[in-house]
C-alpha positions as CSV (number, residue, x, y, z in Angstrom):
1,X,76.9,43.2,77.5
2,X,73.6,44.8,76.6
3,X,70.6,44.2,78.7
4,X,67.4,45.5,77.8
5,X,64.6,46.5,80.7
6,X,61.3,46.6,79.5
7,X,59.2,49.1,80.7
8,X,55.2,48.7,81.6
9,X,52.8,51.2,83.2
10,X,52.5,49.7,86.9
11,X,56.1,47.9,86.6
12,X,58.1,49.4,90.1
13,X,61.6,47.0,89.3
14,X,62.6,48.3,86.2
15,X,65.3,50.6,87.5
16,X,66.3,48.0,90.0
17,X,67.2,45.6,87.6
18,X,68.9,48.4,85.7
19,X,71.0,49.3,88.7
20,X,71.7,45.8,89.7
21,X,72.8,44.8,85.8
22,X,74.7,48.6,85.6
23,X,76.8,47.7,89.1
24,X,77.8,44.2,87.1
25,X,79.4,46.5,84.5
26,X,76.5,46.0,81.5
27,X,75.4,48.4,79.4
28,X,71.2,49.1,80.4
29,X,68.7,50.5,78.7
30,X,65.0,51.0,79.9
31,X,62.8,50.2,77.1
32,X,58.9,51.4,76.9
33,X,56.4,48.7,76.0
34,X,55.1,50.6,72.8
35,X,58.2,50.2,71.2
36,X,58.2,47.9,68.5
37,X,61.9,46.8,68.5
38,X,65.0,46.1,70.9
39,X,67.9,48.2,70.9
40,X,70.2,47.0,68.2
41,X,72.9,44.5,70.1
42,X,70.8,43.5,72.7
43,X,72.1,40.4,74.3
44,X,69.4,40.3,77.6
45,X,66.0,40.8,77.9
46,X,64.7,41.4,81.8
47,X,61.1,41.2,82.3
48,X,60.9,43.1,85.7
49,X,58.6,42.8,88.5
50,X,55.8,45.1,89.5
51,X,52.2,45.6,88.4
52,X,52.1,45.7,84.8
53,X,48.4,47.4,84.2
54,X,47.7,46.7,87.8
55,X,47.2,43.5,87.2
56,X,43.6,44.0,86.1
57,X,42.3,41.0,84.5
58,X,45.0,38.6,85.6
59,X,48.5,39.5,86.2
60,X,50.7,39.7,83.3
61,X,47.8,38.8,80.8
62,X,47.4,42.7,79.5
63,X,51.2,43.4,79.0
64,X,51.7,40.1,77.4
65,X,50.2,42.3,73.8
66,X,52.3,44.8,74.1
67,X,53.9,45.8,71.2
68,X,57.1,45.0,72.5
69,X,56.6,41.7,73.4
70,X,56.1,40.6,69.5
71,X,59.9,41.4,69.0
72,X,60.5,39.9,72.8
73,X,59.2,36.5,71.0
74,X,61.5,36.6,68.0
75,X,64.1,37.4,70.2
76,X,64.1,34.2,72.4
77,X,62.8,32.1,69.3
78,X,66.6,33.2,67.1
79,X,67.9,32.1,71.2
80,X,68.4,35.3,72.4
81,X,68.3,35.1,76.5
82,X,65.2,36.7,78.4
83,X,64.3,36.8,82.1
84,X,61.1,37.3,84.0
85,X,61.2,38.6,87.4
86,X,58.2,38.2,89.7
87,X,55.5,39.8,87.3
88,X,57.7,39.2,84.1
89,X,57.5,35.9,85.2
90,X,54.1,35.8,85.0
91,X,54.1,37.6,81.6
92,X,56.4,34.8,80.1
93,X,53.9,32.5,80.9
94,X,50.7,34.5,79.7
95,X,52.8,35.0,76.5
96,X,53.1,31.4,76.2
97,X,57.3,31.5,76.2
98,X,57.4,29.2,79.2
99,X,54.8,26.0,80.1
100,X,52.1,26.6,83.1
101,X,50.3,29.6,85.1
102,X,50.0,31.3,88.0
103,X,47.4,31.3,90.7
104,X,46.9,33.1,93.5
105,X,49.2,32.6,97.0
106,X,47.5,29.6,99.2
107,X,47.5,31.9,101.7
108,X,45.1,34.5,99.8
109,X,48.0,37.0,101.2
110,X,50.9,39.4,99.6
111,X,54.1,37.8,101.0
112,X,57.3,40.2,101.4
113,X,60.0,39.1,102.7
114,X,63.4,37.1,102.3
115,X,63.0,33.7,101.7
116,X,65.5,30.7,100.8
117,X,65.7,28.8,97.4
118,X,68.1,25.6,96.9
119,X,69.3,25.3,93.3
120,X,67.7,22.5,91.2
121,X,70.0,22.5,88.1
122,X,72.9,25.0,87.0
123,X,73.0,23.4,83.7
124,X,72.2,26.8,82.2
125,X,73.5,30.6,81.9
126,X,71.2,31.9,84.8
127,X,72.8,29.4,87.7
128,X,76.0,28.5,86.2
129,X,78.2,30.3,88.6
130,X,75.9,28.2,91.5
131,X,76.1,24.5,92.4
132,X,73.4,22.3,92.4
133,X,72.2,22.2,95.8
134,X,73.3,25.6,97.1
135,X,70.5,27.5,98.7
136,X,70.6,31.5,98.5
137,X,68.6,33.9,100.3
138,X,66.4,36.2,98.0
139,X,63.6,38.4,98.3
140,X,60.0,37.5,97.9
141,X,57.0,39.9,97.1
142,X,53.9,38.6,95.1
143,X,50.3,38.0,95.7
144,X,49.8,35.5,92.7
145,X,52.9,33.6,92.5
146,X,51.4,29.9,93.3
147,X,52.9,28.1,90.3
148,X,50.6,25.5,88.4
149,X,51.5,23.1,86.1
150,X,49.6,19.8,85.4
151,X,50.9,16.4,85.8
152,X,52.4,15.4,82.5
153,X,53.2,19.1,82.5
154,X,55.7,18.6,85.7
155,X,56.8,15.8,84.2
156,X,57.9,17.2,81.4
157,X,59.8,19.6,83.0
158,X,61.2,17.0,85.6
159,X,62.5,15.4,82.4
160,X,63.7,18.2,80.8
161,X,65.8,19.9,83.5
162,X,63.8,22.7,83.6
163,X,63.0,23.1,87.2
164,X,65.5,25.8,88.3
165,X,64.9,26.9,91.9
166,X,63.1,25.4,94.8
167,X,61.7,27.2,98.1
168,X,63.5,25.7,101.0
169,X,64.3,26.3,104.6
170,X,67.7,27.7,105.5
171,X,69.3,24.2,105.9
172,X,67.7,23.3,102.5
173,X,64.9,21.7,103.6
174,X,62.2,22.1,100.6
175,X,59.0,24.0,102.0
176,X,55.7,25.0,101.1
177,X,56.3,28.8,100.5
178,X,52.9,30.1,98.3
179,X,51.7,26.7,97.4
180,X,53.2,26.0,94.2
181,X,53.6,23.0,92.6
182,X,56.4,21.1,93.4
183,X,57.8,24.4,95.7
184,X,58.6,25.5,92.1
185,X,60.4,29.2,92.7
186,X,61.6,29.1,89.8
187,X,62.1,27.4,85.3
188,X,63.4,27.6,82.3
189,X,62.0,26.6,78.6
190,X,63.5,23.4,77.1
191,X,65.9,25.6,75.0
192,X,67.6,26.8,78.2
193,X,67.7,30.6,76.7
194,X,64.0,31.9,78.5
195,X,64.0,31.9,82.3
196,X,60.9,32.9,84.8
197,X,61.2,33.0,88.8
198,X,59.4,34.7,91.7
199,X,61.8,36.1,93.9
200,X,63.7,39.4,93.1
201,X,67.7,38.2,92.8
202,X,68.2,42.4,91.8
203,X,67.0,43.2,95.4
204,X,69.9,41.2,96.6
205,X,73.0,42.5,95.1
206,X,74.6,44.5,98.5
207,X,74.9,43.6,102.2
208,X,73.0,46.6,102.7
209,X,70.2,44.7,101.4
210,X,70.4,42.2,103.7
211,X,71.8,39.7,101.2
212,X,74.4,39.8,98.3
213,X,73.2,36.1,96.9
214,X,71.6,37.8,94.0
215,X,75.2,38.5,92.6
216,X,75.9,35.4,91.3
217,X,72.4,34.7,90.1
218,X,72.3,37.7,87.6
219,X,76.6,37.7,86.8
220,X,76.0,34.3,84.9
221,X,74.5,36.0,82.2
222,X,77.4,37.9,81.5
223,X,79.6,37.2,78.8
């Protein structure tokens, strides 16, 4: 399988996510946001996390015109499967390939740390290898990762199956983690083929981590 990284000045996860997608037995390349193409065969697209252009402005709203991101788009409009980890997440949504926004934590504070997340739907590549209702333990570190979406927005994506991961307490208890609507950790768009969460399933992929639920998360992709 060929996974493609992409690569923004301030991003720090780009060689976690190829290290995590490399132990899974995929071929990774590291690509630079000035390119104007994908490598040829690509089957993945990882947004990683970080701080694309230090998040001047608003995070993810610079490096959603890179030139890169124009054949990111055409990409996941022909289906091609793309994920968004923490700031890609955020640059999805300022590139308009998935529905709401991000605001600042409720707390006005940078949260690290592991947290847990109970699985919504599986009815996709991303959580397939997970069952509904399973809750994993993932890594958390963002300062503007309060999900927003409006009303008829949530409902939409309610309707849609396209609410993916929830914060929740270890038993699975759904909790307030950043103040995001709904708990919303994590969605998907209504094709099922673009997917966005906060937490960092790459940071969790050996027990010398502290947590090997990642695994799972990120081996559903694979073919």
């Amino acid at each position: 399988m060929k996974v493609a990284v992409l690569q923004f000045p301030g991003t720090n996860c780009e060689f976690d996510a190829k290290y995590a997608f490399s132990k899974l037995g995929c071929d990774v390349e590291v690509v630079w946001h000035k390119e104007g193409k994908l490598p040829e065969g690509t089957d993945l697209v990882v947004v990683p996390g970080g701080f694309s252009y230090g998040d001047y402005l608003r995070s993810g709203a610079i490096a959603r015109f890179a030139a890169i991101m124009e054949d990111v788009k055409k990409f996941a409009s022909n289906g091609g499967k793309v994920i968004g980890i923490c700031n890609g997440f955020q640059i999805l949504l300022e590139a308009g390939l998935l529905p709401g926004a991000m605001k600042r934590n409720d707390t006005l504070h940078f949260i690290s740390k592991y947290h847990h997340l109970k699985v919504i739907d599986n009815n996709n590549d991303f959580l397939k290898l997970l069952n509904v209702g399973d809750v994993v333990n993932i890594p958390v570190a963002h300062h503007d990762g309060n999900y927003y979406i409006d009303d008829a927005g949530l409902k939409e994506l309610e309707k849609n199956n396209q609410i993916l991961l929830k914060y929740c307490s270890k038993d699975g208890e759904l909790v307030s983690m950043n103040g995001s609507v709904s708990n919303i950790a994590g969605i998907c768009n209504k094709e099922k083929n673009v997917f966005g969460l906060m937490p960092h399933p790459e940071r969790a992929i050996e027990d010398i981590l502290g947590s090997t639920d990642g695994v799972n998360m990120l081996k559903g992709f694979l073919k």
